[in-house]
C-alpha positions in Angstrom: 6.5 5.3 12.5 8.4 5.1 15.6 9.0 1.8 17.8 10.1 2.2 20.9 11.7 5.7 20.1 13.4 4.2 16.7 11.8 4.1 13.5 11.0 1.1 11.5 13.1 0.5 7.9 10.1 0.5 5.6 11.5 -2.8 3.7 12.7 -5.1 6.4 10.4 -3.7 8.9 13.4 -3.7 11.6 14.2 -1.1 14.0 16.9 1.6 13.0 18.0 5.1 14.1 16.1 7.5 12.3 15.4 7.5 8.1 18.3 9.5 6.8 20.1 7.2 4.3 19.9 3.6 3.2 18.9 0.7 5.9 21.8 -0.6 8.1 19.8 -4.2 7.9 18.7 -4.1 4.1 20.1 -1.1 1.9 16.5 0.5 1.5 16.0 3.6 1.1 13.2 5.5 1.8 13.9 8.9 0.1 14.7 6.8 -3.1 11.3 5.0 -3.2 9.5 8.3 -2.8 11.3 9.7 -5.2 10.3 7.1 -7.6 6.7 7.0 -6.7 5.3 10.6 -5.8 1.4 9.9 -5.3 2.3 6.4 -2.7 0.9 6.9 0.4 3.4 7.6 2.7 5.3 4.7 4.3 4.5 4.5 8.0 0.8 5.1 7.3 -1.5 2.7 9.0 -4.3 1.1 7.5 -7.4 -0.4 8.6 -5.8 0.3 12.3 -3.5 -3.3 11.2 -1.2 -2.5 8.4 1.8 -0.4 8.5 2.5 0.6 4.9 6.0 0.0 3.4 7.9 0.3 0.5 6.0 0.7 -3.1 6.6 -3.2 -4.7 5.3 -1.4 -7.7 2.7 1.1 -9.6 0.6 0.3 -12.9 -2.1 1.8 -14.8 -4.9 0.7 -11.9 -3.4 0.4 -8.2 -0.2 0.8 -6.3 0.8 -2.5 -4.2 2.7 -1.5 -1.1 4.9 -3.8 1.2 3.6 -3.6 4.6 3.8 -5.0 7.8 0.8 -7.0 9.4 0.3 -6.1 12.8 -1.9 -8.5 13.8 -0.2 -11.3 11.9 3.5 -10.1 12.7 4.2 -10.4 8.9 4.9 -8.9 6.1 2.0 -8.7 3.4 1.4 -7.1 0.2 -1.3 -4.3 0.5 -2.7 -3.6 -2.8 -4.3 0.0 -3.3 -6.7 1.0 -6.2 -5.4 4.8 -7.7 -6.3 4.9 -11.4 -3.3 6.9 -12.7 -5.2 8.2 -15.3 -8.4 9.5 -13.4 -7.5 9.4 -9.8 -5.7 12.4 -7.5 -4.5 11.9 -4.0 -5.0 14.4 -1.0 -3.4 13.8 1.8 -4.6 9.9 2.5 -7.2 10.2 0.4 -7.9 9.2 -3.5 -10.5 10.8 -5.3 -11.5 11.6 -9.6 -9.0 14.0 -10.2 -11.9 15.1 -13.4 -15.4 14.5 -13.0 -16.1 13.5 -16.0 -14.5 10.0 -15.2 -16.4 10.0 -11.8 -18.6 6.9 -13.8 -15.4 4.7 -14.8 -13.6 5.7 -11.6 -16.5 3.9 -9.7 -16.9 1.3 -12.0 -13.3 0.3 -11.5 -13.6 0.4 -7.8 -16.3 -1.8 -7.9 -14.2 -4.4 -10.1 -11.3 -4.3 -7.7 -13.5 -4.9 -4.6 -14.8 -7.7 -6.3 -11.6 -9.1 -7.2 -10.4 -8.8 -3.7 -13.2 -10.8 -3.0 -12.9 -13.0 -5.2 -9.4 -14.2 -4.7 -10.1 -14.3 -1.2 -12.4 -17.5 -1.8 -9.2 -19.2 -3.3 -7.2 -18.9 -0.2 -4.3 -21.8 -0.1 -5.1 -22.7 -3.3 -1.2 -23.2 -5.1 -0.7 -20.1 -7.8 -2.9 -18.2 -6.7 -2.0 -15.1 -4.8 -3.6 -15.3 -1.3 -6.3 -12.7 0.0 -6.2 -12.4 3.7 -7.9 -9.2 4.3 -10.1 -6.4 2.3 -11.5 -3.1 3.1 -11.9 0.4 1.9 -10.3 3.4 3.7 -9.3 6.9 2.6 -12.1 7.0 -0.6 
């Protein structure tokens, strides 16, 4: 994603020339991270027309969580993404059952996710809890 005719390092979220090679601010680089995480959505995509996506923070068995910049915060957040490694595929933007015989549990999980989302948001400012801000669904 380009500010101002530079791009944005997809860790710090500063401006830099271009993406070739590691950060001149942080060290990240953004070839290495792809590398390392193949079905991510690609950082610079925005979501929700408010978050840019970042850096993978990490993958497991259920979801990706991204770094990403908030937009209408001016702050960087975590974006967490559901992808079932197991049943899911990605096209593009978009995640989908990669077999549809796991259509059922596919569903089922995205239902449990959203529902987390929602309820974590209700715990906002508690201490040790991991603040919700924002949840939505986009690209399913």
């Amino acid at each position: 994603m380009e500010s101002n005719g530079k791009q944005l390092c997809y860790n710090c979220f500063k401006e830099r020339d271009g993406q070739e090679g590691p950060c001149p601010w942080c060290g990240f680089d953004l070839a290495e991270n792809e590398k390392k995480y193949p079905v991510a959505l690609r950082a610079g995509t925005v979501l929700n027309q408010r978050y840019i996506v970042g850096r993978v923070l990490g993958q497991g068995g259920f979801g990706i969580t991204y770094l990403a910049w908030d937009k209408s915060l001016n702050a960087r957040v975590a974006v967490k993404e559901y992808m079932p490694n197991d049943m899911a595929a990605r096209v593009g933007t978009t995640v989908s059952v990669a077999m549809k015989s796991r259509a059922e549990d596919f569903t089922y999980g995205l239902e449990r996710f959203n529902e987390e989302a929602r309820t974590l948001a209700k715990f906002m400012g508690q201490p040790n809890i991991a603040g919700v801000t924002d949840y939505f669904d986009e690209n399913g």
